[in-house]
C-alpha positions in Angstrom: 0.0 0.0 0.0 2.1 2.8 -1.3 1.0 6.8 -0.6 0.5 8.9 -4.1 3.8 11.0 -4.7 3.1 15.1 -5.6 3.4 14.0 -9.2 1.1 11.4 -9.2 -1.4 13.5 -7.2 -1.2 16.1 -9.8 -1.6 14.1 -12.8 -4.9 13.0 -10.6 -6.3 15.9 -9.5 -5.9 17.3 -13.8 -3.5 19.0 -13.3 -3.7 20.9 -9.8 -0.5 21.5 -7.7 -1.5 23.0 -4.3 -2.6 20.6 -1.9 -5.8 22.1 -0.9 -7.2 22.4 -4.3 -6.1 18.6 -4.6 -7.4 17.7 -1.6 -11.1 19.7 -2.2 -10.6 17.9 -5.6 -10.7 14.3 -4.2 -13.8 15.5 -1.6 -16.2 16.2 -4.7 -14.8 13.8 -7.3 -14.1 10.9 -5.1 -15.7 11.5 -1.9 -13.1 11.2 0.4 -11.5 12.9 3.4 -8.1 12.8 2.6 -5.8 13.6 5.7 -2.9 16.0 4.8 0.7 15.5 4.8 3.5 17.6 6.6 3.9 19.8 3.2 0.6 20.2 2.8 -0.8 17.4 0.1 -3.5 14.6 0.6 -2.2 11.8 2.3 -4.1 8.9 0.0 -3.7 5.3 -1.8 -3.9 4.1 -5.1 -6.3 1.3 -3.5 -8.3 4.6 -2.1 -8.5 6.3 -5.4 -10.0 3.1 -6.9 -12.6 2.5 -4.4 -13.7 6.1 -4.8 -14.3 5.7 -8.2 -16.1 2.8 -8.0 -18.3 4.0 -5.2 -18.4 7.7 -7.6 -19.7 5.3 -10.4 -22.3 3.2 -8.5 -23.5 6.7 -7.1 -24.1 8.1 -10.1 -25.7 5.1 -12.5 -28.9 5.9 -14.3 -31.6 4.1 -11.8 -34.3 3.0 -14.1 -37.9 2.1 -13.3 -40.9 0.9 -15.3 -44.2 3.4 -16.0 -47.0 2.7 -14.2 
């Protein structure tokens, strides 16, 4: 279980360097609280990143139901 590097975060996030746009950027798009490191930058795990996005997918699937 290996912490995203700065790079990695940014390539991520689109593109965003400062840690709390990166970190307000994996609240909305992923939904989760990421703690913050020393210099400043989420604290968070590929395995993290990968259950968001699942959980972001399932969250937003079309929900379909049959007139009455």
């Amino acid at each position: 279980m290996s912490v995203l590097t700065n790079d990695e975060l940014t390539q991520l996030t689109g593109g965003l360097r400062q840690g709390a746009a990166q970190i307000r950027w994996i609240k909305k798009a992923l939904g989760i609280d990421a703690p913050r490191r020393v210099d400043g930058h989420p604290m968070i795990t590929w395995e993290q990143v990968n259950r968001g996005r699942e959980a972001a997918e399932r969250k937003s699937a079309i929900k379909w139901k049959n007139a009455a």
